[in-house]
N, C-alpha and C positions, 0 to 999 in steps of 0.2 A: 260170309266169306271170312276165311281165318283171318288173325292182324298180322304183318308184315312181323318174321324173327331177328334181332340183332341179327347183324349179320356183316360189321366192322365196317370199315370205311370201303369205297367201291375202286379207293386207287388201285388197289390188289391187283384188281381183274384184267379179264382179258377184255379187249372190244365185245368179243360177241358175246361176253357177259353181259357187260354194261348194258347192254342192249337188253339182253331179255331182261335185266334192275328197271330199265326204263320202261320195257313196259309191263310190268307187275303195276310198277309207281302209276302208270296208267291208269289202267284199269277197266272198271267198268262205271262208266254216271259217277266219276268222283269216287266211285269206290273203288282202291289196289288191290290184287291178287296177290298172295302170300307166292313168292318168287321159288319158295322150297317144298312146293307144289307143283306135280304137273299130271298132264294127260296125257290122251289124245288129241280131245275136242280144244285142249288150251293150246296145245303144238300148232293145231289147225287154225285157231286165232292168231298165234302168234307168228305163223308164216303168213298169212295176209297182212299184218302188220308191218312182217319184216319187207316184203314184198315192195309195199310205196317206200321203202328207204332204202333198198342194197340190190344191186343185181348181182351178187354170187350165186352162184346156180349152184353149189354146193351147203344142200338145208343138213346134208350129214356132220358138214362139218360143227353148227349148229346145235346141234343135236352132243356131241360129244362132251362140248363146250358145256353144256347142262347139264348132264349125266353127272360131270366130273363135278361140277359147282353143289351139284344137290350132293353128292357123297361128301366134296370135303365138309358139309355143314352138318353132318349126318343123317342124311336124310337115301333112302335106296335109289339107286339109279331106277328112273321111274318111267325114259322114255324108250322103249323098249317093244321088240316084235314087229309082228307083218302089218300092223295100221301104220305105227308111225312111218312104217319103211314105206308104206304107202305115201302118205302123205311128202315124202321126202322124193319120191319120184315123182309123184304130180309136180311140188315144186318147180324140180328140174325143166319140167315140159315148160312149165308156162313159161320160164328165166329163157330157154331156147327158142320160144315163139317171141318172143316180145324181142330179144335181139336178132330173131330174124326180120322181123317187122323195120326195123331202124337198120335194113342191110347190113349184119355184124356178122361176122362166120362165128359163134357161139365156139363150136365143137372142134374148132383147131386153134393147136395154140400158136404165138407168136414168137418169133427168134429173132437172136440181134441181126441186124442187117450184115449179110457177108461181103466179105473184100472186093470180088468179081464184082458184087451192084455196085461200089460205091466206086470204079474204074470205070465202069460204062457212065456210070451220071457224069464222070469228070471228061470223058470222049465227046458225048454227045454236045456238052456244053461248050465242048473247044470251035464246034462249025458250026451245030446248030439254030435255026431262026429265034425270031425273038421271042414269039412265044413260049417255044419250049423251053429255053432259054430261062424264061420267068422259073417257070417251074421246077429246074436244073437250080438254081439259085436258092430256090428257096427250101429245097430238099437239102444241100449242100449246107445251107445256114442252118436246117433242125441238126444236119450233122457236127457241125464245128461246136454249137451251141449247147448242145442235149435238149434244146427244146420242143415244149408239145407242140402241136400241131396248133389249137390255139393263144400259142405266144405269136406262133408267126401272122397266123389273122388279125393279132390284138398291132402289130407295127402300124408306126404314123412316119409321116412324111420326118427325114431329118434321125431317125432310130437307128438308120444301117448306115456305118458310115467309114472311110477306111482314113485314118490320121497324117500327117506329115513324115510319120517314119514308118510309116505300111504296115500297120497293122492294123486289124477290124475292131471296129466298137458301135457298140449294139447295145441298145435301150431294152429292155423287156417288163412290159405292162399288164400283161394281160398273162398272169402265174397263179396256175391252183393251188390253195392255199395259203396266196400271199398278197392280200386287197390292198395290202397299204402299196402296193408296187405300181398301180393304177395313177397315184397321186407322186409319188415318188420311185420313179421308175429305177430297174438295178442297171446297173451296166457292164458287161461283161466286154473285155477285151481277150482278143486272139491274137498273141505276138506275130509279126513276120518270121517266116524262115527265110534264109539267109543260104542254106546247104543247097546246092544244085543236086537235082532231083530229088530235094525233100518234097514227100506227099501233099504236106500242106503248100506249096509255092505252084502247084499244079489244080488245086483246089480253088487260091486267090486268083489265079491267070483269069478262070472264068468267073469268078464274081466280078473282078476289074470288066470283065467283057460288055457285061450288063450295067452294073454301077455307074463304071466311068461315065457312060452316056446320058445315063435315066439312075439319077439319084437313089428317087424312090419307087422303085420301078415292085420293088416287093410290098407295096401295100398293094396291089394288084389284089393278092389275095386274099386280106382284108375286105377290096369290095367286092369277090365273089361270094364268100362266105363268110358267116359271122363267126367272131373269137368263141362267143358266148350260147350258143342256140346248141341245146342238148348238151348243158355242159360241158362243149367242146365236143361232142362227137359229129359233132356235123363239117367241122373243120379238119377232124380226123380221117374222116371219109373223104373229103375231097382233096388231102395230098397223096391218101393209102392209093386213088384212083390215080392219080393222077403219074405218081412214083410208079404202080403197077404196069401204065401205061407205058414210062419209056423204058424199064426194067421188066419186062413181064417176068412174074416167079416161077414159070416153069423153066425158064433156061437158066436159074439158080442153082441147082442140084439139093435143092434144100431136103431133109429126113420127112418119112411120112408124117403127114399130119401136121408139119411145120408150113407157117405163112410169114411173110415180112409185109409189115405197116409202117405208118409213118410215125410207130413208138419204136419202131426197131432201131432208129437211131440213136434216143435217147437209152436205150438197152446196150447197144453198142458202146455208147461212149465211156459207160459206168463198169462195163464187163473190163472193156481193155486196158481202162487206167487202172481197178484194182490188179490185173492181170501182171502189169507193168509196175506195179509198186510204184504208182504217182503219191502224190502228198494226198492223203486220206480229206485231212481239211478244206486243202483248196479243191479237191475232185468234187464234194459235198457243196463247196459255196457256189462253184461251175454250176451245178447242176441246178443250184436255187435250193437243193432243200435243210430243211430246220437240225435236222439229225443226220449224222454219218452211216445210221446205223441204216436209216433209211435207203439207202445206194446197196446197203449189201444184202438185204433183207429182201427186197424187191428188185432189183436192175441188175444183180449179177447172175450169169451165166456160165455155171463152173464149168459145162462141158464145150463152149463154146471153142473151137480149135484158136491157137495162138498165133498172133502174124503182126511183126513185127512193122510191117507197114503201115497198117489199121495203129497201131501204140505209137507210131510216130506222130500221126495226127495231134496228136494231144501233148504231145511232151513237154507244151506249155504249162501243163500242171507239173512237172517235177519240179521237188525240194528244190530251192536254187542254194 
């Protein structure tokens, strides 16, 4: 096996570089694979490889990623033709079986949640029993909050809680990519509105419905499912069901092929505040994540229609 070429430091890269760096560095019995090499049969190691660590069901994009990496080092774009494009469709099957398997819809994509859902979740929670009630609350909390599905499984008794000048604060534990928040939990506050018929003062009405009575009435969720089991996709399924249940998606008028989850919140919130020119930083710290760049890169939705309703919610984030 050839020796590994200079090949400069690996901050350059892209992720799906580093990855195929890592596993050259790999290898085989201690022995690495010269990284500005490749095949077929190595393509085809290297997507079972890729396999136990990423579910993108795009091995093309993969593939481009190398192409490009071996030319810029000089070397020919070498993954090339009907095998690898083979190889690139099998992938795909098995990335759509395995997420069929853990009940994912693979093949449609996700959109921010629209104005109309998030009307009916605040109706229904205006009469609604208690049960539903729970559920209406805690869809409405991944709303106000941006968060996933398991921040709201990771809440403990004493996390949701609304202050002496009515406004919500909220403990958040249980954040991907962010471990030290387990031991030192962030806290996010949502100011009161004060405007008669601000969005958000119709949003509090029914968290106060639940709250006021049953503190912690949203770790409910917590004991039906856990924060943590399939890295949070199993928490993810049980509010997407649950949301689906009192919002069904077909009376959404959503585009073909579009679905709403219980990440369409955290989509939503990220789309409408860049939408509305909120403060870049504080929308970023809202959100929990490390980079600003991350909010635009991932969670916005340039074609998402404008509503100035939906921007109301959040107007906590503007410059003050």
């Amino acid at each position: 096996m050839a020796l590994e070429r200079p090949i400069g430091t690996t901050q350059q890269y892209s992720r799906r570089v580093l990855l195929w760096l890592n596993f050259n560095r790999t290898g085989y019995r201690g022995r690495p694979y010269d990284p500005l090499r490749a095949s077929v049969a190595k393509f085809r190691l290297f997507a079972g490889w890729l396999f136990a660590r990423s579910v993108d069901k795009d091995l093309n994009a993969w593939r481009s990623a190398i192409n490009r990496f071996l030319e810029d080092h000089g070397a020919a774009r070498q993954l090339l033709g009907h095998s690898v494009s083979t190889v690139i469709r099998k992938y795909k099957q098995l990335q759509i079986m395995r997420k069929l398997a853990r009940g994912e819809e693979p093949e449609l994509h996700r959109v921010p949640c629209p104005e109309i859902a998030i009307r009916r979740l605040v109706d229904i929670g205006r009469s609604c029993g208690r049960r539903d009630l729970v559920w209406v609350c805690a869809l409405l909390l991944m709303l106000l909050c941006w968060f996933r599905a398991a921040t709201v499984a990771g809440l403990q008794p004493g996390d949701v809680r609304f202050d002496a000048d009515g406004n919500l604060n909220v403990s958040a534990r249980s954040v991907k990519g962010r471990p030290e928040f387990k031991q030192r939990p962030a806290l996010i506050q949502i100011r009161r509105a004060t405007e008669k018929g601000h969005p958000r003062r119709s949003i509090f009405k029914v968290l106060h419905r639940l709250l006021d009575r049953e503190p912690d009435a949203l770790c409910v969720v917590g004991e039906s499912v856990s924060a943590s089991a399939r890295g949070g996709a199993t928490a993810a399924n049980k509010l997407t069901t649950e949301f689906r249940r009192l919002v069904p998606p077909e009376t959404l008028n959503l585009p073909a092929g579009a679905i709403v989850a219980s990440h369409s919140f955290r989509e939503l919130g990220a789309t409408m505040s860049i939408k509305a020119r909120y403060s870049p930083s504080l929308s970023a710290d809202h959100g929990l994540w490390k980079r600003i760049a991350t909010m635009h890169e991932h969670y916005y939705f340039a074609e998402f229609p404008w509503s100035a309703w939906l921007a109301a919610v959040f107007d906590f984030l503007q410059t003050r």
